[in-house]
N, C-alpha and C positions, 0 to 999 in steps of 0.2 A: 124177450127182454128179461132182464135179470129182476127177483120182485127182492130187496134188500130186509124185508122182514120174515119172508121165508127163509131165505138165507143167513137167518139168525138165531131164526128159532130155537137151533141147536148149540149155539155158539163157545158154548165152551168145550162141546167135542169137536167144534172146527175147529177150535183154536189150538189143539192138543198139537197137532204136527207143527204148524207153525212153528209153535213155539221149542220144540225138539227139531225142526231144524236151525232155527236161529241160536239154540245155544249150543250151534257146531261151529257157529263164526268166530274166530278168533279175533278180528278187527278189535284197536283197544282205542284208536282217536280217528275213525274217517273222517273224512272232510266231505262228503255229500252219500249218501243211504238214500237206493234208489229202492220202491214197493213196484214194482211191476203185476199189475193187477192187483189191485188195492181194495175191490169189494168196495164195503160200506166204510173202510177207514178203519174201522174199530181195530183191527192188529195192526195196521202202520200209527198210532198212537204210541203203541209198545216200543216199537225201532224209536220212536222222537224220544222216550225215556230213557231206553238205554244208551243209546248215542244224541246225549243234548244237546253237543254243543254240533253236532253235523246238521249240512243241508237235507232234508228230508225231500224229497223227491218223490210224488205218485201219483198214478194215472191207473185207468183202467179203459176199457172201451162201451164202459155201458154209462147212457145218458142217468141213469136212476141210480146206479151207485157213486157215481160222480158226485150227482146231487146228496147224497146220503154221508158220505166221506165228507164234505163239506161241514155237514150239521154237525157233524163229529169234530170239527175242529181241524180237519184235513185240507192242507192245499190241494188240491186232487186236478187232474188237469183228463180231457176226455180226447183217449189215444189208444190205439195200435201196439201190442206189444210186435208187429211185425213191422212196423215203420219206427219204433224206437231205437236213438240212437244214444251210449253212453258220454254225457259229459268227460271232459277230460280227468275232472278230479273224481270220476266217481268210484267210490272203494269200497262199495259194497252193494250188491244188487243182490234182490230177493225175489224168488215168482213163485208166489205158494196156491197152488191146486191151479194153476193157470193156462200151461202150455199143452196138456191134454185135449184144450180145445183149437190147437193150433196144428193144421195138416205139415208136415215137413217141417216140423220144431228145433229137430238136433240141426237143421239149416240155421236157425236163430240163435242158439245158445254158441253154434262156430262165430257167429260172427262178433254177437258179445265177447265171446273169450278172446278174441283177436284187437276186438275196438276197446274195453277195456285199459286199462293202465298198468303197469306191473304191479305183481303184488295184491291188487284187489282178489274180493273173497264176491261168487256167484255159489247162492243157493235154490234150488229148487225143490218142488216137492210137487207131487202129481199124483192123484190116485191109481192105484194098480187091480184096479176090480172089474175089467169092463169086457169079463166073461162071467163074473158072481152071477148067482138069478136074478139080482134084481135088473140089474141090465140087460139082460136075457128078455126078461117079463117084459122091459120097455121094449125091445126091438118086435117084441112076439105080435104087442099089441098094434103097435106102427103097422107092421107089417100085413095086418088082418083085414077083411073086406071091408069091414066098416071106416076102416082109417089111411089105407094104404093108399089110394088115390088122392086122399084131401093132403095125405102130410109125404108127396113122394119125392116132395124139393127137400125135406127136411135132411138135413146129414146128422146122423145119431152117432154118437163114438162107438165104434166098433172094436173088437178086441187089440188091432192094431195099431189104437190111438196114442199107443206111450208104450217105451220101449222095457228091457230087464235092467235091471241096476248097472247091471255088468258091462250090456253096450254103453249105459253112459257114462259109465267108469272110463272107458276104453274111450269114448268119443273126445274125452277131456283129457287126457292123459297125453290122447296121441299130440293133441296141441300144445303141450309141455305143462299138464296143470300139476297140482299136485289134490291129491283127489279124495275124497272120503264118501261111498255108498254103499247104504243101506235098503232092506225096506222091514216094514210091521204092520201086522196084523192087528189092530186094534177090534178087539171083541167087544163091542158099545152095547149098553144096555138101554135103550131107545124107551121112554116112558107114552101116554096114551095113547086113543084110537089110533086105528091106522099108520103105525109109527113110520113103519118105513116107506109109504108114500109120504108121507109128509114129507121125510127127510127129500127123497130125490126130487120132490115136487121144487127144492131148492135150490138144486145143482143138474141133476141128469134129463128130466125134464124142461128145462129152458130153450133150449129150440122147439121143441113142441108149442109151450106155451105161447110163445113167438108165431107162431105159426097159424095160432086158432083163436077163436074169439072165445070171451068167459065162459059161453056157454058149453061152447065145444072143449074148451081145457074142461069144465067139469064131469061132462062125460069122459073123454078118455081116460079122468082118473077113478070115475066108477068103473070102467071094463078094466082099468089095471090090477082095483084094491085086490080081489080074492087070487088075481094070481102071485099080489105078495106074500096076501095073510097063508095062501098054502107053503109058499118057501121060507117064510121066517114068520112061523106061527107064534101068538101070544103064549107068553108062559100064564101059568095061573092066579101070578097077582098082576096082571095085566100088563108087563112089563114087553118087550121083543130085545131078543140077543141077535145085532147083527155085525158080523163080521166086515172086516171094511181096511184091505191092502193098502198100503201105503208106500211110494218110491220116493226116495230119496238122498240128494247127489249136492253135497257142498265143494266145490271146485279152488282153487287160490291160482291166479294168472301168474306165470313165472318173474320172476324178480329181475 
């Protein structure tokens, strides 16, 4: 399960892509902004600002951020980014850090691109790091006598979970879009203990956690810490520098 204040912890370096991919959308008046994977709400707040007067649209599949979006002020409705379907009017769909949890995704964005309306703007953004050490460090541990039996249903994203810029340039293109991808290396400078479990304790960690009781998520994250603290060691005013790839693919369905 998704825990919506870990997930927050860091919130203004989550929000950093976001918001560098939304301001690649050109839309000037949608008529419905759809969040596809909405988190806690707190960045589809942003879309209801900058497009007022559109229907805001968002769901995610986790029961606790559902509930979270809501407090936030979010209609938030609790769904399947692989059972969504786009409204007729909808002219703007966003899936920020979403579809990396989704097996055979570029299946999902074809069919958006196709069900879509002319002219609407698909943005995505999806992490590109899931050979860095720290995903390394999670699979190592998974994988280890102490844990590999208890967690051997678990599916962890492996390197192959999200594709280069390039194929998704191509995958959209070839459906007549008009395309714009990128990616960036955000070098984050990560503040107290144990920073960078903390961090993945929020995002990479969640089928684990799913998977084990408190007590057990708490061990696993003591066998994980020292094989973070040795790949992104603290600097000396206790800070950690971690690097952290970013993909990113703003689409426009042909007119």
């Amino acid at each position: 399960m998704w825990d919506p204040q870990a997930y927050l912890n860091y919130g203004e370096l989550r929000a950093r892509p976001f918001r560098e991919l939304v301001a690649r959308i050109g839309a000037a008046r949608p008529r419905r902004v759809v969040d596809a994977g909405c988190g806690p709400g707190t960045l589809t707040t942003e879309l209801m600002r900058r497009w007022p007067e559109a229907t805001v649209e968002a769901f995610d599949n986790s029961p606790d951020m559902v509930a979270a979006a809501r407090e936030n002020g979010v209609n938030a409705e609790l769904r399947d980014v692989t059972e969504w379907t786009p409204q007729p009017d909808t002219d703007v769909v966003v899936s920020n850090a979403v579809l990396q949890w989704v097996p055979g995704h570029e299946q999902v964005l074809r069919r958006w691109v196709t069900e879509l309306p002319p002219g609407a703007w698909l943005a995505m953004q999806v992490p590109g790091n899931m050979d860095a050490p720290s995903h390394r460090a999670v699979r190592e541990v998974a994988a280890s006598e102490r844990w590999a039996e208890r967690l051997r249903s678990v599916r962890l994203r492996d390197t192959d979970a999200v594709h280069q810029p390039l194929d998704y340039a191509d995958l959209v293109a070839d459906l007549g879009c008009a395309v714009d991808a990128w990616e960036t290396t955000y070098v984050q400078r990560l503040t107290g203990d144990d920073a960078v479990l903390e961090w993945v304790t929020g995002t990479a960690l969640r089928p684990i956690a799913a998977a084990l009781d408190a007590d057990e998520f708490d061990a696993f994250r003591r066998d994980l810490a020292p094989l973070l603290d040795d790949a992104y060691p603290p600097r000396p005013d206790g800070t950690t520098w971690f690097p952290f790839r970013r993909i990113f693919v703003v689409a426009r369905t042909p007119a």
